[in-house]
C-alpha positions, 0 to 999 in steps of 0.5 A, a space after each residue: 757061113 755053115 762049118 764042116 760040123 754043120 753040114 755033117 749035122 745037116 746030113 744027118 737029120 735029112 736022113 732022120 727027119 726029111 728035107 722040109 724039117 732039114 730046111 728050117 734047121 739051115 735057115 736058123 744056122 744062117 741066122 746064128 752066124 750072121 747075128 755073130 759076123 755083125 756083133 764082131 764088127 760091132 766090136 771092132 767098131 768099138 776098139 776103133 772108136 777107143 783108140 781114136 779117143 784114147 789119141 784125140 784124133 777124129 775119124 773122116 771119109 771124103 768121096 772123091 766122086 761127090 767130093 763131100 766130106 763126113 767126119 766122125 768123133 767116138 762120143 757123138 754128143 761132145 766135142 773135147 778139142 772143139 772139131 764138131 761132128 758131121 753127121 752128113 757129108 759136107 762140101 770141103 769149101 763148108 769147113 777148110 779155111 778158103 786160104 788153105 783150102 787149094 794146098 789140101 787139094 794139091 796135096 791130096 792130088 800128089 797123093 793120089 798120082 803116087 808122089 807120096 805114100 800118104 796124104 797129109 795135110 795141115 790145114 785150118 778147119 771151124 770148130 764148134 765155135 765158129 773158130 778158125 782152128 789147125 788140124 793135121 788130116 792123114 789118110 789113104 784110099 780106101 775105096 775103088 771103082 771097077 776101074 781102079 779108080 779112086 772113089 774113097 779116101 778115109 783117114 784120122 784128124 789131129 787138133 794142132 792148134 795148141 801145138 802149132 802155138 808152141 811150135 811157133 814160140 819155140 820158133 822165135 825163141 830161138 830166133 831170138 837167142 840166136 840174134 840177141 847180143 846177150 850171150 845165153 848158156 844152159 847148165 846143168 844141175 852140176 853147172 855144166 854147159 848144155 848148150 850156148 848162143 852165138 852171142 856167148 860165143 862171141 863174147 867168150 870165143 868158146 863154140 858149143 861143141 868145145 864148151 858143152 860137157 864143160 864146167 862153168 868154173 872153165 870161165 872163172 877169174 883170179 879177180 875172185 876166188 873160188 869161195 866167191 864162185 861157189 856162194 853165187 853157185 850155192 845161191 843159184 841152187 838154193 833159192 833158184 836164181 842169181 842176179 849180180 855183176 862178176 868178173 870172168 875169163 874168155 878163152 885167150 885168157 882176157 878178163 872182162 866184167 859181167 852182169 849175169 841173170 840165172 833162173 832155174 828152169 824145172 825138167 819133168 818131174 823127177 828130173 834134175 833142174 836145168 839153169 839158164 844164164 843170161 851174160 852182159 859184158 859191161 866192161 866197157 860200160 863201167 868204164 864209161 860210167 866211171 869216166 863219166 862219173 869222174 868228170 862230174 866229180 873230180 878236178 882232173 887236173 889234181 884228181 881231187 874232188 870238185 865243188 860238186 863232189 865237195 857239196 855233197 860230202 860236206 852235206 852228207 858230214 854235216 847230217 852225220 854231225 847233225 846226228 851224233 853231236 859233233 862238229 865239223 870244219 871247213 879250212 879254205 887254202 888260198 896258195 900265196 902269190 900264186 899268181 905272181 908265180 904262175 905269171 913269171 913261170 907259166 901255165 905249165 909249171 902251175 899246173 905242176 905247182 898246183 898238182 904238187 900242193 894237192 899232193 902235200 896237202 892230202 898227205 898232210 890231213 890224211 886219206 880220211 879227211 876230204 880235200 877238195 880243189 874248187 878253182 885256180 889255186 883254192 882248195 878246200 879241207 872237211 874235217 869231221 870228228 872234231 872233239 874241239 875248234 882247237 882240232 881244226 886249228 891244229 891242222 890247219 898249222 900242220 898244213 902250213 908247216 908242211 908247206 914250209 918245205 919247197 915243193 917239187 915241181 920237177 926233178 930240177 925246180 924247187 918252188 916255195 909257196 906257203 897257204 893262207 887258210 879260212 876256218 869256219 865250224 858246223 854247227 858254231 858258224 853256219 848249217 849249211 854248206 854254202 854258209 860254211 864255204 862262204 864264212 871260211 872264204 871270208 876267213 881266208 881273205 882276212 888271213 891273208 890280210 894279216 899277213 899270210 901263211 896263217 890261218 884264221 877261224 871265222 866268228 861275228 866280230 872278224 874284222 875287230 880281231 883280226 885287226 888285234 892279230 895283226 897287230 900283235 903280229 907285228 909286235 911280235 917281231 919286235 919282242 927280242 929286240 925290245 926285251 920284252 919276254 921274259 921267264 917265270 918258273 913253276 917248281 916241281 915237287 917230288 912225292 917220295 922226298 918231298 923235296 922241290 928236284 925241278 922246275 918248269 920255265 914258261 914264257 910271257 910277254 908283257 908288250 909296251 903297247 899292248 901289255 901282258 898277252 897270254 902265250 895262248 895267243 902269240 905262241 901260235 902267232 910265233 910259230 905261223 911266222 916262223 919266229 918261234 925258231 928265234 924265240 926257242 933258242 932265247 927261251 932255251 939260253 935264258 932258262 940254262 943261264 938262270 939254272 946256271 945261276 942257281 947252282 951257284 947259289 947251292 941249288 945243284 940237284 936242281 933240273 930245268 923243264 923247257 917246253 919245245 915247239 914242233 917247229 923247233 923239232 922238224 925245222 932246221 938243226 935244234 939238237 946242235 942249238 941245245 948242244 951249243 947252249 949247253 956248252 956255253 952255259 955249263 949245264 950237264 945234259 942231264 939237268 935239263 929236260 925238253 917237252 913237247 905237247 902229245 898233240 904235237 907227238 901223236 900227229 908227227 909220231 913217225 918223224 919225230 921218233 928219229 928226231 928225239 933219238 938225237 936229244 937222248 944221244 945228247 943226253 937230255 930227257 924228253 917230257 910228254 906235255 897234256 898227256 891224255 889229250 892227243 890219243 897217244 898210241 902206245 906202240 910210238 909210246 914204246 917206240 919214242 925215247 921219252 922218260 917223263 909223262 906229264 897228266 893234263 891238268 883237265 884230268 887232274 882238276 876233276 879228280 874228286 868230282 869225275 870217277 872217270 877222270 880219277 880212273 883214267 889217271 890212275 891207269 895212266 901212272 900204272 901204264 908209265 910206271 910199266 913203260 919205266 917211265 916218270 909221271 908228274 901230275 900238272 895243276 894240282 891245287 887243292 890237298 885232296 889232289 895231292 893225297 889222290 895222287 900220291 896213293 897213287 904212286 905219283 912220282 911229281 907234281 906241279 901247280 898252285 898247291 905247290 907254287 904257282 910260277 914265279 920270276 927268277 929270284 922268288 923261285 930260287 928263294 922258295 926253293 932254297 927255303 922249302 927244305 926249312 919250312 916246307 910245312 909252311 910252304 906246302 899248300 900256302 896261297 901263293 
């Protein structure tokens, strides 16, 4: 086009030059601004060209008329989301998936009568693969005929493919979270609630818009404290997730077992993280699992373990024996005449019975020890640890003379039952636990064969020895009657004076049938049957009636050791037999002494404090027996009324030869002189004995570099001729 400029130029070179030269300017003008009209549409060809590309959305034109379709793309050698170019116009059939192909169409026509302001369209479309890919078209008319007809309809196209795939995830991600049954929860950096399933809803009784903003501390139990939530929170934040089981709180304040999964999921960068907490309650599912477990474990009528439980506990004690050199036991109680009891009183009250020994006999070996119930009325005791077979003794009578006492089997009914229990020892007897079982039954079998409420240890030759128990069972009940116990006394030399102040008295049996068995095998024997009562109160009389007799004889100053078994302590009333047996020998209080073992102390420590109180009220002194041998706690040490220590010979016999044993005793008479107590040493035989022990401090020592024991006669003669010849006396063979 020619300006105002233009024309006022043109004017004036007509007048100057003349109309043909006036001409030629005109055509060279038009020329000029054509060239320029073309070189800005050339431009904004371009900017379209960029923007399309900076978008990734191509170019189309579809002629309504010929119905063909070209499309365009701003570089025209490549293809960045794989929509080829169409450099001539194609049938729409050619490149529109045939199944989409009629809703394109129907949307296009809705478009052109007006129903909507714009054509849009997603549809699937060949890439340069010869893939089927998703594309959104959009577009307006752009051309009409004279009419106002339609002729041309231009617009852009997306590739969606990759969108409609996320799209589509998304879709049934959120199906799924809204029909699973975990309950899912997103938190924020600060363990906030963004945002919760239905499941978790349901499982909490929060909805989302009560919850959301709310921190996650709202669903905490008292079952933990709050140093255990903020650790599972502190782990979460550090290393990005968390898996393990907690207790939480529902809304009405119910409490319940969850398994939870959290995982960190990163925002853009720059953004705080987000985490997602996946919750199971397991309530009832470890409620189920227990039960189950419970059953397959456990006897339900005692809730003690089974034989299954039993089997790999007993497995499990023997690897560890196996492992660190020890022993292990296995006791088999069998209740005596359990039948005959169940039979009389009915099924009923033997469950009752059955469930009451249970009790008594866990109380009785300790929550540490495994008892077992494996049919009827058997049961089955593991001990581990076992320094020594004495060990197993040990509780195995602890265990009938806690059955000494009736049991209870409802608030009116008392029933007395005692048990016959079988020993055998890993690794001593077998090495497996079906061999122990087994040999331990046997044994119980031969308990009760020699009589019942005893037990006995299993070895080869058990037929042979438990008929020798039997019978020197039987002869022990005869042994008052026929005379034949009788007293020897070993003195006790004070280290300060060096004068003999006391002697020990100690029982022997010399059987007419059998002769002399040594009070290792029928103290035990007495007290298992119970005639050790009997046989205390004898021992007891006989030793005040031959102290008596000394002091007759000039040995006032003279005290009088007697030992005391636990039955005597814990059974009937002994402190009101050694009141009547002083009384009537004439012996003060104070002249004589009880001892019992610390074996004995330490394992009935509680009960037997009070029981001993009685005997200091009476006046007597109370001795530790084998001190260092039962692991004394010294709180009871302080706690029991005793005055006198007694060192186990083991520790004494090995003085110059074990430095252990020389510092345990020397620790020993330091700890009792601290406690005010007496110590006297027993078994010392040789000279350097003695000289250790009374550098030591040592108040009294007993054993064969003194006198070994001796009857009546001969020990009030030596006594009486100690002060006189001592140099003699003291270390002369005895």
């Amino acid at each position: 086009m020619i300006d105002r400029a233009d024309l006022l130029m043109l004017g004036i070179l007509l007048l100057v030059l003349g109309l043909g030269a006036a001409l030629i300017i005109v055509m060279a003008l038009r020329r000029r601004s054509e060239r320029a009209y073309v070189g800005a549409l050339r431009e904004r060809e371009e900017r379209l060209k960029l923007a399309l590309w900076a978008t990734g959305e191509h170019y189309w034109d579809y002629d309504l008329v010929a119905d063909k379709l070209h499309r365009s793309q701003p570089d025209e050698t490549v293809s960045a989301d794989g929509l080829p170019r169409l450099p001539q116009r194609v049938d729409l059939a050619q490149v529109i998936h045939p199944d989409d192909l009629p809703l394109a169409r129907e949307r296009l026509r809705k478009y052109l009568e007006g129903a909507t302001p714009m054509f849009r369209s997603e549809h699937r479309v060949l890439d340069v693969h010869g893939d089927w890919v998703w594309i959104r078209a959009r577009g307006r008319v752009v051309a009409r005929d004279a009419d106002g007809g339609v002729r041309r309809v231009a617009g852009t196209a997306l590739n969606i493919t990759n969108d409609r795939h996320v799209e589509r995830e998304r879709r049934i991600a959120s199906a799924v979270l809204r029909h699973m049954n975990e309950a899912v929860t997103v938190l924020d950096s600060d363990f906030r609630f963004v945002s919760v399933n239905p499941a978790f809803t349901r499982m909490t009784g929060y909805e989302d818009e009560q919850i959301a903003g709310r921190g996650a501390d709202l669903l905490d139990s008292p079952q933990h404290d709050q140093a255990f939530y903020r650790h599972v929170r502190d782990i979460a934040t550090r290393q990005g997730r968390f898996s393990g089981e907690m207790w939480q709180r529902r809304k009405d304040g119910e409490e319940f077992l969850c398994a939870i999964e959290t995982s960190v999921v990163q925002e853009a960068e720059g953004e705080p993280p987000l985490y997602v907490a996946v919750l199971s309650d397991i309530t009832q599912q470890k409620r189920t699992e227990q039960e189950l477990r419970y059953l397959a474990n456990f006897d339900t009528l005692t809730n003690l373990p089974n034989r299954t439980l039993l089997s790999e506990r007993l497995s499990r004690a023997i690897v560890r024996a196996r492992r660190e050199n020890n022993r292990v036991a296995v006791l088999f109680l069998d209740l005596d005449r359990f039948k005959d009891i169940n039979d009389s009183l009915g099924h009923a009250a033997g469950d009752r019975i059955l469930r009451s020994a249970a009790v008594r006999l866990q109380q009785t070996v300790g929550q540490h020890h495994t008892v077992a119930r494996l049919s009827g009325d058997e049961f089955t005791v593991v001990l581990e640890n076992l320094d020594s077979l004495a060990d197993a003794d040990r509780t195995a009578r602890e265990i009938i003379m806690a059955f000494e006492a009736p049991l209870i089997i409802d608030e009116r009914q008392e029933i007395s039952i005692s048990p016959s229990i079988g020993i055998s020892v890993y690794p001593d007897h077998g090495q497996v636990p079906t061999e122990l079982l087994k040999q331990a039954d046997t044994a119980m079998y031969q308990a009760k064969a020699a009589g019942r409420r005893t037990f006995i240890r299993y070895d080869d030759a058990m037929d042979v020895s438990i008929r020798q128990r039997a019978t020197t069972a039987g002869a022990l009940r005869k042994v008052i009657d026929r005379g034949e116990l009788h007293l020897v006394y070993q003195p006790r030399l004070a280290l300060a004076t060096s004068r003999i102040t006391g002697v020990e008295a100690l029982l022997r049996w010399t059987s007419l049938e059998h002769g002399e068995i040594p009070p290792s095998v029928f103290i035990p024997l007495a007290e298992e049957s119970g005639l050790i009562l009997e046989i205390g109160e004898w021992v007891l009389r006989e030793a005040c009636l031959t102290l008596q007799r000394w002091r007759q004889h000039g040995l006032a100053d003279l005290s009088i050791a007697v030992n005391m078994s636990v039955l005597q302590l814990l059974r009937g009333n002994f402190p009101d037999v050694v009141r009547r047996v002083l009384a009537d020998t004439g012996i003060p209080p104070s002249a004589l002494e009880l001892e019992l073992t610390e074996s004995v102390l330490m394992a009935n420590a509680v009960q037997t404090a009070n029981k001993l109180q009685a005997f200091r009220e009476i006046g007597v002194s109370l001795a530790i027996d084998d001190f260092g041998t039962g692991y004394s706690s010294l709180a009871y040490l302080k706690r029991l009324p005793i005055t006198t220590i007694k060192i186990d010979k083991e520790f004494i016999g090995d003085l110059s030869r074990d430095p252990d044993d020389a510092a345990i005793t020397s620790t020993v008479i330091t700890m009792a002189h601290s406690l005010g107590l007496n110590v006297v040493a027993e078994g010392v035989e040789t000279e350097a004995q003695f000289d250790f022990l009374r550098a030591k401090g040592c108040d009294e020592v007993q054993g064969f570099w003194v006198s070994a024991p001796r009857d009546a006669h001969e020990c009030m003669s030596f006594i009486q001729h100690w002060g006189r010849a001592r140099t003699v006396a003291v270390g002369a063979p005895p």
